[in-house]
N, C-alpha and C positions, 0 to 999 in steps of 0.2 A: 495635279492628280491626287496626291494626297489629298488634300485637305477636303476635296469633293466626295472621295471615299469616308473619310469621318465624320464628312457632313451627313451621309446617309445614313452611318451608326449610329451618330446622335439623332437621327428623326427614331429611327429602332428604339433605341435607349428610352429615350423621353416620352412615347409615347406609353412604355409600359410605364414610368417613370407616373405619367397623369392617369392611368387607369386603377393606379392605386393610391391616388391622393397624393401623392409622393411632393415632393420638391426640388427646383435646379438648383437654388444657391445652398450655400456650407455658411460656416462662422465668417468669411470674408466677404462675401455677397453674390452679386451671379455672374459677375466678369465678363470681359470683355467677348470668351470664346462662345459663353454660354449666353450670351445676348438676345440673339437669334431666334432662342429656345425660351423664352419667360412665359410665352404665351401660353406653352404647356402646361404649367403650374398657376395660374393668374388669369383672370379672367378678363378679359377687355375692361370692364369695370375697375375689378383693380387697378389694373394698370391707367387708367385714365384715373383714379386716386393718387397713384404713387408721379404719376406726373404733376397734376394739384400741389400736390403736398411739396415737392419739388421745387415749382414753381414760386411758392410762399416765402419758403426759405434762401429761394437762390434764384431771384426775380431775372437778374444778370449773367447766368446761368455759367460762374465762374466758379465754383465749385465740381470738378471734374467733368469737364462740358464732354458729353458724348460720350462717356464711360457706360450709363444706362439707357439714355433718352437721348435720338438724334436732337 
């Protein structure tokens, strides 16, 4: 029950969050809660870049598998 309720805050949140350019991640990156939420901030494009980019670096995807990108 919680976490269903925070889950709506954070659509709340993040949408104003993208109506003003805003961003989800901080200086540590966008974690594991804020996951969910990148789409807000990133465009499909992006995000199919930062997967690429991803991808190059960490073919093996042993470098924190799942942390960003299923």
């Amino acid at each position: 029950m919680f976490f269903e309720e925070c889950a709506k805050v954070s659509d709340l949140v993040f949408e104003i969050v993208a109506k003003y350019g805003g961003s989800i991640s901080a200086e540590h990156g966008v974690g594991l809660l804020k996951k969910p939420f990148l789409h807000y901030s990133r465009s499909a494009v992006e995000i199919a870049y930062m997967k690429g980019i991803k991808k190059i670096f960490d073919p093996k995807n042993i470098m924190n598998p799942g942390k960003l990108f299923d």
